[in-house]
CHARMM-style PDB file with segment names, atoms N, HN, CA, C and O in Angstrom:
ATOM      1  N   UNK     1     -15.072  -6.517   6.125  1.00  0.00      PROA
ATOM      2  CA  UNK     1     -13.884  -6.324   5.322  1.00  0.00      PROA
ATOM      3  C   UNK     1     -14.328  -5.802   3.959  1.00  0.00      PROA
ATOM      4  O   UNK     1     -14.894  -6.582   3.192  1.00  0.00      PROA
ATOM      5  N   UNK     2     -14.108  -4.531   3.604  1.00  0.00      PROA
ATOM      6  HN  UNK     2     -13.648  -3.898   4.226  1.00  0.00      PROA
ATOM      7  CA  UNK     2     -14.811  -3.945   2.636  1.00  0.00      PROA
ATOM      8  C   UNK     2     -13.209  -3.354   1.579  1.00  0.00      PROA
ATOM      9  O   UNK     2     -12.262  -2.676   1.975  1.00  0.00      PROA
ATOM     10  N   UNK     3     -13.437  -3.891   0.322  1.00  0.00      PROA
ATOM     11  HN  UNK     3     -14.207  -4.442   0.000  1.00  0.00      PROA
ATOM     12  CA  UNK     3     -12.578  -3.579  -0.929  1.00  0.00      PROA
ATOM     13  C   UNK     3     -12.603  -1.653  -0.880  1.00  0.00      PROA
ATOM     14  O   UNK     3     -13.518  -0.829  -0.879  1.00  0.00      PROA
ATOM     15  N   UNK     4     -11.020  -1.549  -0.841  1.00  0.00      PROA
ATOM     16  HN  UNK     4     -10.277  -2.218  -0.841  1.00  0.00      PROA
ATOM     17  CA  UNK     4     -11.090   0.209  -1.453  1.00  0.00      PROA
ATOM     18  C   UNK     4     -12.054   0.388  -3.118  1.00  0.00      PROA
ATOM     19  O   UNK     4     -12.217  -0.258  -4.153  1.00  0.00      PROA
ATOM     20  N   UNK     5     -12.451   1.572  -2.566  1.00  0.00      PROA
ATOM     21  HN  UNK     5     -12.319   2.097  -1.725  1.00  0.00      PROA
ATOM     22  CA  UNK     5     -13.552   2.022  -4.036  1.00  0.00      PROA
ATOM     23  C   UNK     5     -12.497   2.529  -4.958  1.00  0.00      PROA
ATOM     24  O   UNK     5     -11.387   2.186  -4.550  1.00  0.00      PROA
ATOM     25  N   UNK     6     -12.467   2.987  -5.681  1.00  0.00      PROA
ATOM     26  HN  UNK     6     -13.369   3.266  -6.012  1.00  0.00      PROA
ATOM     27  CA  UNK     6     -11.435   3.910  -7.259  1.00  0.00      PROA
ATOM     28  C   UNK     6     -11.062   5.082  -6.392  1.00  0.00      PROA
ATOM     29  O   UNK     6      -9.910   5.195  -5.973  1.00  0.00      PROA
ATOM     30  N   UNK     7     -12.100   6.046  -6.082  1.00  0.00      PROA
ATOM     31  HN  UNK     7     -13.036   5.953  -6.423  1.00  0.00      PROA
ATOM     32  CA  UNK     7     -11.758   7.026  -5.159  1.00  0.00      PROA
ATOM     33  C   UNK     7     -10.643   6.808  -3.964  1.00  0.00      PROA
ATOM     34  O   UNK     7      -9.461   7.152  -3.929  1.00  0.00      PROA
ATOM     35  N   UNK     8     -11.335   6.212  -3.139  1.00  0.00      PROA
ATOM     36  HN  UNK     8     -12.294   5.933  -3.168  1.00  0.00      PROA
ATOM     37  CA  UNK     8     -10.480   5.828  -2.122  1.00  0.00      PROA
ATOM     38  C   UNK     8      -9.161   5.468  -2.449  1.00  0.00      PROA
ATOM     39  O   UNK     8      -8.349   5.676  -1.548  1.00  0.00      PROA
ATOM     40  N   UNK     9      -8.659   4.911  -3.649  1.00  0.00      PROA
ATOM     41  HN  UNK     9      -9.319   4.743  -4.381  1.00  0.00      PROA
ATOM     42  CA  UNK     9      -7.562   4.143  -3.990  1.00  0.00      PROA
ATOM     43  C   UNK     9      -6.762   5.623  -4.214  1.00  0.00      PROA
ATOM     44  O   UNK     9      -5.713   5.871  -3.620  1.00  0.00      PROA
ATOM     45  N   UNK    10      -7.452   6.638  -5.223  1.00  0.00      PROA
ATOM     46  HN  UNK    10      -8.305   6.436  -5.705  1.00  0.00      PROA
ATOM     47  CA  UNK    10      -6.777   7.375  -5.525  1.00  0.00      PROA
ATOM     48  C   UNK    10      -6.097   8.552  -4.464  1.00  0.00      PROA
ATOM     49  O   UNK    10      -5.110   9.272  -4.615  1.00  0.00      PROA
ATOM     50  N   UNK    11      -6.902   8.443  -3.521  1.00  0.00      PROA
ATOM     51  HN  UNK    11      -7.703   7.858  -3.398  1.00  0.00      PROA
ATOM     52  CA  UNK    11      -6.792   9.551  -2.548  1.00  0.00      PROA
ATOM     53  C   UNK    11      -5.278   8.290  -1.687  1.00  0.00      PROA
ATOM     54  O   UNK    11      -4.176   8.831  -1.590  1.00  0.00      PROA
ATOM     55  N   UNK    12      -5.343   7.410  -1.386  1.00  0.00      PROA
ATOM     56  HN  UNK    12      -6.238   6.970  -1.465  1.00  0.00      PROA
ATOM     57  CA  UNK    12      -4.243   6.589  -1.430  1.00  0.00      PROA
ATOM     58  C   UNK    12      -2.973   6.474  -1.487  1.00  0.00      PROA
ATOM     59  O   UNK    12      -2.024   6.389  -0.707  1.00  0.00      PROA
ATOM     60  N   UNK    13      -3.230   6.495  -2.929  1.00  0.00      PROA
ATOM     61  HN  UNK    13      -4.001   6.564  -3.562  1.00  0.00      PROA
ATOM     62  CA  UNK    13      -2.056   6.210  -3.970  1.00  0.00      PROA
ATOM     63  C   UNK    13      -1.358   7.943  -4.026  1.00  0.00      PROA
ATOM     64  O   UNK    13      -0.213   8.033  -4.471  1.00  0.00      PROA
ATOM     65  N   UNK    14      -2.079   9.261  -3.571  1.00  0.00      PROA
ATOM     66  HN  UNK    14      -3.009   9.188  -3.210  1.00  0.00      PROA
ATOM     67  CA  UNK    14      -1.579  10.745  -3.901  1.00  0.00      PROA
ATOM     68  C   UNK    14      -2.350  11.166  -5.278  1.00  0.00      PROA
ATOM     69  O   UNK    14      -2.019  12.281  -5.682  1.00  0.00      PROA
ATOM     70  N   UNK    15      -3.272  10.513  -6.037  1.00  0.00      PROA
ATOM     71  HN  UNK    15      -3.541   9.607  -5.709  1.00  0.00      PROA
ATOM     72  CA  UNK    15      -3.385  11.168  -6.278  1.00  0.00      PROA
ATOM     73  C   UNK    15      -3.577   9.961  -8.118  1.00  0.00      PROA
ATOM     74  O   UNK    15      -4.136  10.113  -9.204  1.00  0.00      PROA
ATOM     75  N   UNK    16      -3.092   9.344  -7.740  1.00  0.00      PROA
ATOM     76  HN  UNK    16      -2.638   9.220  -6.858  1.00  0.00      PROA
ATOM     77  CA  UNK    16      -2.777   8.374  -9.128  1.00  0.00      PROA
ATOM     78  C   UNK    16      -3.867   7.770  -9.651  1.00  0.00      PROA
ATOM     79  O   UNK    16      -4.545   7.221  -8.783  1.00  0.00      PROA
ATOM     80  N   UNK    17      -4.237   7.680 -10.625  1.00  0.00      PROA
ATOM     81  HN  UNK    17      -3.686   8.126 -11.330  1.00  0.00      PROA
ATOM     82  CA  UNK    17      -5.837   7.106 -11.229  1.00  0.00      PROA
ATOM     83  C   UNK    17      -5.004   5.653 -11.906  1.00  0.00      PROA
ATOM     84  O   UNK    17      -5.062   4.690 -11.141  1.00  0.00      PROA
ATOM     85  N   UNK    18      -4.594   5.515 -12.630  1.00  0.00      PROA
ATOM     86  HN  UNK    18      -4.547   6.297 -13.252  1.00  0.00      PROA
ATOM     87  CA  UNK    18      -4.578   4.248 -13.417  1.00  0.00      PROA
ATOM     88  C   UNK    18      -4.012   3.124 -12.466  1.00  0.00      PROA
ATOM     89  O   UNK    18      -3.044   3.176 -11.706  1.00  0.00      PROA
ATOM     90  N   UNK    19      -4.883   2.105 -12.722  1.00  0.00      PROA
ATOM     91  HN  UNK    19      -5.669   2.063 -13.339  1.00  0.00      PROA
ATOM     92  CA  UNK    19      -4.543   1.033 -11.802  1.00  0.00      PROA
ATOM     93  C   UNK    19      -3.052   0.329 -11.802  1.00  0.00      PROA
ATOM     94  O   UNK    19      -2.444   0.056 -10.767  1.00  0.00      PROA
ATOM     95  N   UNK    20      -2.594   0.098 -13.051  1.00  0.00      PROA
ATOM     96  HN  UNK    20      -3.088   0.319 -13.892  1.00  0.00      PROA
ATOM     97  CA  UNK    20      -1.083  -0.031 -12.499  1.00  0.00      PROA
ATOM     98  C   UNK    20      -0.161   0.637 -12.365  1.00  0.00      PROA
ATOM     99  O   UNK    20       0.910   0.031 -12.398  1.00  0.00      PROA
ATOM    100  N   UNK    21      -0.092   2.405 -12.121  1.00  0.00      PROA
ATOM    101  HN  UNK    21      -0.962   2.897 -12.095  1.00  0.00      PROA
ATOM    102  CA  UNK    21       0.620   3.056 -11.298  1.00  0.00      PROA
ATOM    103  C   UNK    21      -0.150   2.714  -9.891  1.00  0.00      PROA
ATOM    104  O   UNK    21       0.577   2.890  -8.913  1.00  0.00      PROA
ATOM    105  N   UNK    22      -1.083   2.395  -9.683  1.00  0.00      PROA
ATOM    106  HN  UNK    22      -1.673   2.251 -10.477  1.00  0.00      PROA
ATOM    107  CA  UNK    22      -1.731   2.432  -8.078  1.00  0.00      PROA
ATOM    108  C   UNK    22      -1.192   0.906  -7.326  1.00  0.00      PROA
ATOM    109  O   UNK    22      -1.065   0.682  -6.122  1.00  0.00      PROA
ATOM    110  N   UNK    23      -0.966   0.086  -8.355  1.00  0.00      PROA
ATOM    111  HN  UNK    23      -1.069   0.268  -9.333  1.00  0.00      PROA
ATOM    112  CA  UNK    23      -0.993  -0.944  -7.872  1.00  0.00      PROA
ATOM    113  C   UNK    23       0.897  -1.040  -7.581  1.00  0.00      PROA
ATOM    114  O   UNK    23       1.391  -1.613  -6.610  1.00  0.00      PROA
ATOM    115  N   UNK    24       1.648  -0.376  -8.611  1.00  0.00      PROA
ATOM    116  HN  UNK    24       1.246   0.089  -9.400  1.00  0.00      PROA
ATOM    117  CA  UNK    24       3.197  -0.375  -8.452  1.00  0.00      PROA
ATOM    118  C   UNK    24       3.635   0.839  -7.023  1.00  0.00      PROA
ATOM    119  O   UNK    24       4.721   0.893  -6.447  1.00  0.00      PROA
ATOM    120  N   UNK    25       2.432   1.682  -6.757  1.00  0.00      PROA
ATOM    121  HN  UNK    25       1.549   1.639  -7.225  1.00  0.00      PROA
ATOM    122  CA  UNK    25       2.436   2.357  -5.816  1.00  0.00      PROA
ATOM    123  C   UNK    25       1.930   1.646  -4.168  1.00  0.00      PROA
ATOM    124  O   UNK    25       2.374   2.067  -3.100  1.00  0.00      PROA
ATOM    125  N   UNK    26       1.158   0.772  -4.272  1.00  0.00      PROA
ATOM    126  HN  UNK    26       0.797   0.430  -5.140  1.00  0.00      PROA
ATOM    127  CA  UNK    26       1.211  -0.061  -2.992  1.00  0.00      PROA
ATOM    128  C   UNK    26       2.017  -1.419  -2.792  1.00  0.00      PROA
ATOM    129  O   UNK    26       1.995  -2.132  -1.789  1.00  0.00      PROA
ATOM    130  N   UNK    27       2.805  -1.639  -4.084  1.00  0.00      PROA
ATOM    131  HN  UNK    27       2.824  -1.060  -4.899  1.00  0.00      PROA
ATOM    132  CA  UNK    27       4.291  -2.714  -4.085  1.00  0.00      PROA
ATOM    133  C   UNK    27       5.017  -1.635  -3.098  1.00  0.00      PROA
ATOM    134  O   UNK    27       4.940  -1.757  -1.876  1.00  0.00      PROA
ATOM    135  N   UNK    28       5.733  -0.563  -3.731  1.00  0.00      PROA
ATOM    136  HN  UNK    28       5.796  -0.464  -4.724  1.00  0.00      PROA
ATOM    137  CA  UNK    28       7.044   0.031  -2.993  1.00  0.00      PROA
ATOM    138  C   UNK    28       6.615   0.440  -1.747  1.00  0.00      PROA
ATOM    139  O   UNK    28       7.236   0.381  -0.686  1.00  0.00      PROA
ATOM    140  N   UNK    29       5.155   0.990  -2.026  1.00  0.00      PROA
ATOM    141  HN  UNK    29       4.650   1.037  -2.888  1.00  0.00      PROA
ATOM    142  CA  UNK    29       5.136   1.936  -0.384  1.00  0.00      PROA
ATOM    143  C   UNK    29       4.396   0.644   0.684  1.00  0.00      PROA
ATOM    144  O   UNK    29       5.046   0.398   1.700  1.00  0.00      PROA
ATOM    145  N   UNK    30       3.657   0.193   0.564  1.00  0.00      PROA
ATOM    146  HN  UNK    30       3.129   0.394  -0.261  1.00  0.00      PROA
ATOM    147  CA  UNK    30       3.386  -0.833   1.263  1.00  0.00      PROA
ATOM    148  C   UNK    30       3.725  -2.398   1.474  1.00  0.00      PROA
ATOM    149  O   UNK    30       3.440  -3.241   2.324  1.00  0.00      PROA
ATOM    150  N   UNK    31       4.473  -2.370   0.285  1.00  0.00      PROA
ATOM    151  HN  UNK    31       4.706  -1.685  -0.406  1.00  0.00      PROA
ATOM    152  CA  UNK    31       4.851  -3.959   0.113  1.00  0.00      PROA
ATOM    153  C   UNK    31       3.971  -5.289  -0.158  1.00  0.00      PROA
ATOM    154  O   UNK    31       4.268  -6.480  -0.057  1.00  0.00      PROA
ATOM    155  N   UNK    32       2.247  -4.346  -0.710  1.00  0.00      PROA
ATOM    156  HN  UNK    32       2.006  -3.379  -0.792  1.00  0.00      PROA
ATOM    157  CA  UNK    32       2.108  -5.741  -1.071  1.00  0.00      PROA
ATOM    158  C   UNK    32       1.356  -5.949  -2.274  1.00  0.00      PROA
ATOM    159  O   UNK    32       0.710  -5.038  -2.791  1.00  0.00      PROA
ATOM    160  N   UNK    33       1.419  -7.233  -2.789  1.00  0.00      PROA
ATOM    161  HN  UNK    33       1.944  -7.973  -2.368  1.00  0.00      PROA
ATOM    162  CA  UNK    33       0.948  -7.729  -4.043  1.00  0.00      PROA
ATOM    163  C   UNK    33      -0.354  -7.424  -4.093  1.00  0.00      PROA
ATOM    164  O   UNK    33      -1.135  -7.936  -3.291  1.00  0.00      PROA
ATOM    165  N   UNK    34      -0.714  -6.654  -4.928  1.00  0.00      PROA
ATOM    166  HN  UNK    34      -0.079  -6.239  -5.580  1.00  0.00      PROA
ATOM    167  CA  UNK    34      -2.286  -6.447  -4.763  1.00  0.00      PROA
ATOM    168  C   UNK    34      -2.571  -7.029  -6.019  1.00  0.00      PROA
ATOM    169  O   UNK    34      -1.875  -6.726  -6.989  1.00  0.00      PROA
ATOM    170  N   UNK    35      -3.878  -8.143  -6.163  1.00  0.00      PROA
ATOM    171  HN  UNK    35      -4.443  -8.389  -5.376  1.00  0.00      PROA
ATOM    172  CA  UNK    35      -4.346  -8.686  -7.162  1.00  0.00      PROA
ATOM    173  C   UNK    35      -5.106  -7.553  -8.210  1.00  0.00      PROA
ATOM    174  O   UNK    35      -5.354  -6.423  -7.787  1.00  0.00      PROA
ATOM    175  N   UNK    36      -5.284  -7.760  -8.930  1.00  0.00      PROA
ATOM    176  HN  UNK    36      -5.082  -8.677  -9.274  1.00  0.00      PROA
ATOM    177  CA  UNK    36      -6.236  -6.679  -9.833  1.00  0.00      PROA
ATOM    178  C   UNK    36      -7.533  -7.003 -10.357  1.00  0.00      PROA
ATOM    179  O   UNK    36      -7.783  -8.061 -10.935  1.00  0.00      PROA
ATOM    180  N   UNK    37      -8.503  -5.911 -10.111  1.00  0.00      PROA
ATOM    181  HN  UNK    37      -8.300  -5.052  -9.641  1.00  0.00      PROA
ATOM    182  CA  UNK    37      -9.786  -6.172 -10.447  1.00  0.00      PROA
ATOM    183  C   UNK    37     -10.114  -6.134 -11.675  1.00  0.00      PROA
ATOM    184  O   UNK    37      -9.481  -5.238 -12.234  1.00  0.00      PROA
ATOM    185  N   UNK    38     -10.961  -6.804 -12.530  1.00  0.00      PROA
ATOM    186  HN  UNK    38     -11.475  -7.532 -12.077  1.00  0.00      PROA
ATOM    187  CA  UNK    38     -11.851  -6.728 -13.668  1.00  0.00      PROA
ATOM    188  C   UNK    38     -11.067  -5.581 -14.110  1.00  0.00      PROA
ATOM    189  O   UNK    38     -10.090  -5.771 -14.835  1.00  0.00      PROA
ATOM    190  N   UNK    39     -11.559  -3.873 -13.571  1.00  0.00      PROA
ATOM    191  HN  UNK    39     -12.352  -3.719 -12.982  1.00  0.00      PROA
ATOM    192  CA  UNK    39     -11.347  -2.827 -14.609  1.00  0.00      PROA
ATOM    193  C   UNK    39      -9.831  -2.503 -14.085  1.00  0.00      PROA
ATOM    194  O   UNK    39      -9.348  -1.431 -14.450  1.00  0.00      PROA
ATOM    195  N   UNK    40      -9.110  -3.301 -13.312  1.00  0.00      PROA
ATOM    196  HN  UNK    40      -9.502  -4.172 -13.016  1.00  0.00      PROA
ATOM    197  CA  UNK    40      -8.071  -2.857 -13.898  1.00  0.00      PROA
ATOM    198  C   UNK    40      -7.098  -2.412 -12.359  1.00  0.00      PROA
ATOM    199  O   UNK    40      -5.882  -2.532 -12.210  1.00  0.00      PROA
ATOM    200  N   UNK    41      -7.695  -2.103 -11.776  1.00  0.00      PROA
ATOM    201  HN  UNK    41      -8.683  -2.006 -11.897  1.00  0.00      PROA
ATOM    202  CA  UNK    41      -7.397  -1.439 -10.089  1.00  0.00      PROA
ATOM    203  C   UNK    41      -7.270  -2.034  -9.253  1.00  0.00      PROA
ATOM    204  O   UNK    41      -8.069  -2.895  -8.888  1.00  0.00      PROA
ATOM    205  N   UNK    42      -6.138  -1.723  -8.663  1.00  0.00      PROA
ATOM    206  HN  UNK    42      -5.489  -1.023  -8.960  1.00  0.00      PROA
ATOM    207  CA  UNK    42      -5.862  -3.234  -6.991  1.00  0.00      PROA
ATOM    208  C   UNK    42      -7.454  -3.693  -6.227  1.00  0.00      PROA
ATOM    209  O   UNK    42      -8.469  -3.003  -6.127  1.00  0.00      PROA
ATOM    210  N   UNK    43      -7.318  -4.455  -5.977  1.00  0.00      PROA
ATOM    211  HN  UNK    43      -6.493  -5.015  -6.059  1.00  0.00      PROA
ATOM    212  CA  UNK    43      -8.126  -5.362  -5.381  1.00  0.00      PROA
ATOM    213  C   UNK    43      -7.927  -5.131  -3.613  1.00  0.00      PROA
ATOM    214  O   UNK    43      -7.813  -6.212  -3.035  1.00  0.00      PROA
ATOM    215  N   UNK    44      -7.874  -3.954  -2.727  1.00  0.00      PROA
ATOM    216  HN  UNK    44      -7.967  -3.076  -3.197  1.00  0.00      PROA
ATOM    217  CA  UNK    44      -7.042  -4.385  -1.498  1.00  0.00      PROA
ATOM    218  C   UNK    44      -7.851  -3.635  -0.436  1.00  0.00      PROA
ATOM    219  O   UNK    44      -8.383  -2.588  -0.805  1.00  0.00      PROA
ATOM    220  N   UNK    45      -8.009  -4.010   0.777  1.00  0.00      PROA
ATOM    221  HN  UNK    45      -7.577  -4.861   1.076  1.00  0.00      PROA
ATOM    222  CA  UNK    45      -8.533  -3.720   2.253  1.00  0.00      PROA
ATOM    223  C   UNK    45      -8.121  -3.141   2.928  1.00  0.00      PROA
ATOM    224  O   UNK    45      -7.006  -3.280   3.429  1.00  0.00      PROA
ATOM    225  N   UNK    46      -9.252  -1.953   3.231  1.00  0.00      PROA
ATOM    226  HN  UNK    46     -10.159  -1.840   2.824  1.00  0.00      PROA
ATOM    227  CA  UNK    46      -8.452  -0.970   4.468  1.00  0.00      PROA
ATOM    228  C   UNK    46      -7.212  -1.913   5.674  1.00  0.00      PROA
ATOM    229  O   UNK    46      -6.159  -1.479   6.140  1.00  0.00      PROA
ATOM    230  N   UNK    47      -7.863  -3.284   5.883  1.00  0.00      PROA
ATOM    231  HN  UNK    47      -8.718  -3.637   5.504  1.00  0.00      PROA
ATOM    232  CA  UNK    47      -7.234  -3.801   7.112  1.00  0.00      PROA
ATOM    233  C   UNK    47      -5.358  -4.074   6.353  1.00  0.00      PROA
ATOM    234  O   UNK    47      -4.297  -3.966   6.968  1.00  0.00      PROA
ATOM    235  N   UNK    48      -5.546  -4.396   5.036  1.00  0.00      PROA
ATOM    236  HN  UNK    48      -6.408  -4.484   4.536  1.00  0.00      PROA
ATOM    237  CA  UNK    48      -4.448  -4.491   4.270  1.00  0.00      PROA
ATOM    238  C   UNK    48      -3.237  -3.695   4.393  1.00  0.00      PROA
ATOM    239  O   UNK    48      -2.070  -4.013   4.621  1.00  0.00      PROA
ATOM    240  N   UNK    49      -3.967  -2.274   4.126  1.00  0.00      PROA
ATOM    241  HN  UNK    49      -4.916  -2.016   3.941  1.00  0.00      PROA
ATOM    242  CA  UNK    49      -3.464  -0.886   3.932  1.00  0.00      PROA
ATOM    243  C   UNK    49      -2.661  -0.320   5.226  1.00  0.00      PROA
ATOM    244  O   UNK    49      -1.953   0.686   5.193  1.00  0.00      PROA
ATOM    245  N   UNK    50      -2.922  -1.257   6.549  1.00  0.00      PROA
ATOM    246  HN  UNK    50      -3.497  -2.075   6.575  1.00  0.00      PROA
ATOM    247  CA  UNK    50      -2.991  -0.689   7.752  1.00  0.00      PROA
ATOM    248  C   UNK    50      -2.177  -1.482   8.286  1.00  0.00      PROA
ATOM    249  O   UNK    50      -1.424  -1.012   9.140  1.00  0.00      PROA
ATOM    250  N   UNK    51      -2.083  -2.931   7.942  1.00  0.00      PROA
ATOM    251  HN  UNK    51      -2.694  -3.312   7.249  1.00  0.00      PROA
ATOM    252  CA  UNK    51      -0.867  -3.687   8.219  1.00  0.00      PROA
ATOM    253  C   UNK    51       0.420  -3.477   7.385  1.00  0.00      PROA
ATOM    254  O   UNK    51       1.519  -3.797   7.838  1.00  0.00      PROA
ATOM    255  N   UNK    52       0.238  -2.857   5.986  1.00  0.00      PROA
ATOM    256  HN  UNK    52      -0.655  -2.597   5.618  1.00  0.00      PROA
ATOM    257  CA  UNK    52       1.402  -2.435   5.446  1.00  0.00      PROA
ATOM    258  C   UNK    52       2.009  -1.765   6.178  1.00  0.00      PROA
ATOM    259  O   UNK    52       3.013  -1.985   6.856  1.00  0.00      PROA
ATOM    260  N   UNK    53       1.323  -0.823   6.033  1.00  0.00      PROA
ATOM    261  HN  UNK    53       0.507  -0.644   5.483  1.00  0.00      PROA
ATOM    262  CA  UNK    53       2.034   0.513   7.016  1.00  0.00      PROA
ATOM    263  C   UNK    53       2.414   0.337   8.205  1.00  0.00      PROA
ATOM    264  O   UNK    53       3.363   1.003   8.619  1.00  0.00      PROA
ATOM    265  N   UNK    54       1.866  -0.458   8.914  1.00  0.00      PROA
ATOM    266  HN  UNK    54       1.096  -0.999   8.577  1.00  0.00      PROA
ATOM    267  CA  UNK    54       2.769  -0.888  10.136  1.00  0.00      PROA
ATOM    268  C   UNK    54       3.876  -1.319  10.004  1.00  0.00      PROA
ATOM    269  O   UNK    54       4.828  -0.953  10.693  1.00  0.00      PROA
ATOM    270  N   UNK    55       3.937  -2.249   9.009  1.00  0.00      PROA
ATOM    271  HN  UNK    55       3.164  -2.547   8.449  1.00  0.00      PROA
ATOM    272  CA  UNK    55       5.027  -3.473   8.730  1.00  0.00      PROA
ATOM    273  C   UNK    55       6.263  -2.509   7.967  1.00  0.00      PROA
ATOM    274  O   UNK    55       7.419  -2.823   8.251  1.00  0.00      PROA
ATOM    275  N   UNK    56       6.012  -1.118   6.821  1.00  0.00      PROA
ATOM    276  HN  UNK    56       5.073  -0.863   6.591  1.00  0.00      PROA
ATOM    277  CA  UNK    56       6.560  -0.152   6.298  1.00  0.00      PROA
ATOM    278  C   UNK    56       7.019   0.488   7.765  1.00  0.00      PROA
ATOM    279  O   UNK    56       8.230   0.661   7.629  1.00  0.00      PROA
ATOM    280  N   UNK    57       6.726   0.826   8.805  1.00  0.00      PROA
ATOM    281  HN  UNK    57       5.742   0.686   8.916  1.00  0.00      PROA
ATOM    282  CA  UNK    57       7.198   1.541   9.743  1.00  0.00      PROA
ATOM    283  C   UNK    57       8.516   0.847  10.567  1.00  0.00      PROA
ATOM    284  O   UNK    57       9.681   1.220  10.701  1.00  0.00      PROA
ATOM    285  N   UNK    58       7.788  -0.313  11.043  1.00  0.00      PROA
ATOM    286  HN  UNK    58       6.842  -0.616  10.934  1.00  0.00      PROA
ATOM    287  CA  UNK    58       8.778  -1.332  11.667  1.00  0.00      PROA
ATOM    288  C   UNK    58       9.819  -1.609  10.825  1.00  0.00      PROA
ATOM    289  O   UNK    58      10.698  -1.999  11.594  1.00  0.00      PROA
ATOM    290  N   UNK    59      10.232  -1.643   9.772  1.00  0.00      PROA
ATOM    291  HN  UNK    59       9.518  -1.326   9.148  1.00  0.00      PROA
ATOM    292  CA  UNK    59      10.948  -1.860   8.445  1.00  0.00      PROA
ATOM    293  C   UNK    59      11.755  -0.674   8.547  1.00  0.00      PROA
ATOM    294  O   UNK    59      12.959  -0.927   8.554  1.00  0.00      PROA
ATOM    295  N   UNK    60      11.444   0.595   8.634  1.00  0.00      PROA
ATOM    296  HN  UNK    60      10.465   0.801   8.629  1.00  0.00      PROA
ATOM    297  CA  UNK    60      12.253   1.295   8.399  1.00  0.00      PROA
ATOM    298  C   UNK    60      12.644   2.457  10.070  1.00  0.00      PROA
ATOM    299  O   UNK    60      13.003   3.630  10.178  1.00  0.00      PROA
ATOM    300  N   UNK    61      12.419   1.662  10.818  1.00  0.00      PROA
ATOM    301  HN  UNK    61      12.127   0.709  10.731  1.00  0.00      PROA
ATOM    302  CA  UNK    61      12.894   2.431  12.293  1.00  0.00      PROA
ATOM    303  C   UNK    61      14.726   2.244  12.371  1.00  0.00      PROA
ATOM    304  O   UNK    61      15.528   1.444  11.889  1.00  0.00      PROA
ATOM    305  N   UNK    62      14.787   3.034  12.946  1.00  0.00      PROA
ATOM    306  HN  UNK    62      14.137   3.684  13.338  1.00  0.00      PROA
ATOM    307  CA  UNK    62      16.315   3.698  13.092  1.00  0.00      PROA
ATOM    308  C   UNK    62      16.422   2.025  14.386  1.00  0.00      PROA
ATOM    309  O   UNK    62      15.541   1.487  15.057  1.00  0.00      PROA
ATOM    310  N   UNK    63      17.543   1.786  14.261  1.00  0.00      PROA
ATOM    311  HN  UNK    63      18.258   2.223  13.715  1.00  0.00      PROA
ATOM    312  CA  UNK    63      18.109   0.421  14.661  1.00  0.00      PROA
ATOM    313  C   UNK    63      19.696   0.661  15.634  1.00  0.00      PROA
ATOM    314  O   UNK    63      20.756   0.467  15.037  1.00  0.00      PROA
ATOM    315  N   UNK    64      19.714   1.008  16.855  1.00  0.00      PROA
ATOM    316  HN  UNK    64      18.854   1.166  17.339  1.00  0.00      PROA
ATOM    317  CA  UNK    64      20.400   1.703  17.193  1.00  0.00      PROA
ATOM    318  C   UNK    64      21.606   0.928  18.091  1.00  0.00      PROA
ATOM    319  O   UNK    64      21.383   0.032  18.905  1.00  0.00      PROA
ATOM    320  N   UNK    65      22.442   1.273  17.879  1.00  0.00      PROA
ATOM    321  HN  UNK    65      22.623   2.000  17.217  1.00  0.00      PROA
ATOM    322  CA  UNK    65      23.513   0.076  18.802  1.00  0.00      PROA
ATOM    323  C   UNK    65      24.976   0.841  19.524  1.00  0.00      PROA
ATOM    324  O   UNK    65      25.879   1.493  18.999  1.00  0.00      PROA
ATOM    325  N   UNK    66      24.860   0.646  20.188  1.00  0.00      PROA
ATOM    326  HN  UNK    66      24.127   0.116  20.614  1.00  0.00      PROA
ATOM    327  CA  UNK    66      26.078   1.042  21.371  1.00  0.00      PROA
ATOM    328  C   UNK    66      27.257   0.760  21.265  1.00  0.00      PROA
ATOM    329  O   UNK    66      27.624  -0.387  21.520  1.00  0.00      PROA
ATOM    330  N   UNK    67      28.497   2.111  20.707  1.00  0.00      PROA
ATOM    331  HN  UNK    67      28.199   3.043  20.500  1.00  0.00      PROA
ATOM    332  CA  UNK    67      30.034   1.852  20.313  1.00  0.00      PROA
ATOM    333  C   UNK    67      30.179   0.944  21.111  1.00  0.00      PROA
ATOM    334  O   UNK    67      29.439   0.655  22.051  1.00  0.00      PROA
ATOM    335  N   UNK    68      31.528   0.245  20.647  1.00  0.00      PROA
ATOM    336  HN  UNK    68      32.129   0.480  19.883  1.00  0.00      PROA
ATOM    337  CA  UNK    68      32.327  -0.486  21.152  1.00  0.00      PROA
ATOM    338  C   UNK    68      33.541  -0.032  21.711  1.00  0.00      PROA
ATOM    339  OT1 UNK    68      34.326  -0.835  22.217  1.00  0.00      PROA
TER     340      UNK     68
END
């Protein structure tokens, strides 16, 4: 279980360097609280990143139901 590097975060996030746009950027798009490191930058795990996005997918699937 290996912490995203700065790079990695940014390539991520689109593109965003400062840690709390990166970190307000994996609240909305992923939904989760990421703690913050020393210099400043989420604290968070590929395995993290990968259950968001699942959980972001399932969250937003079309929900379909049959007139009455």
């Amino acid at each position: 279980m290996s912490v995203l590097t700065n790079d990695e975060l940014t390539q991520l996030t689109g593109g965003l360097r400062q840690g709390a746009a990166q970190i307000r950027w994996i609240k909305k798009a992923l939904g989760i609280d990421a703690p913050r490191r020393v210099d400043g930058h989420p604290m968070i795990t590929w395995e993290q990143v990968n259950r968001g996005r699942e959980a972001a997918e399932r969250k937003s699937a079309i929900k379909w139901k049959n007139a009455a």
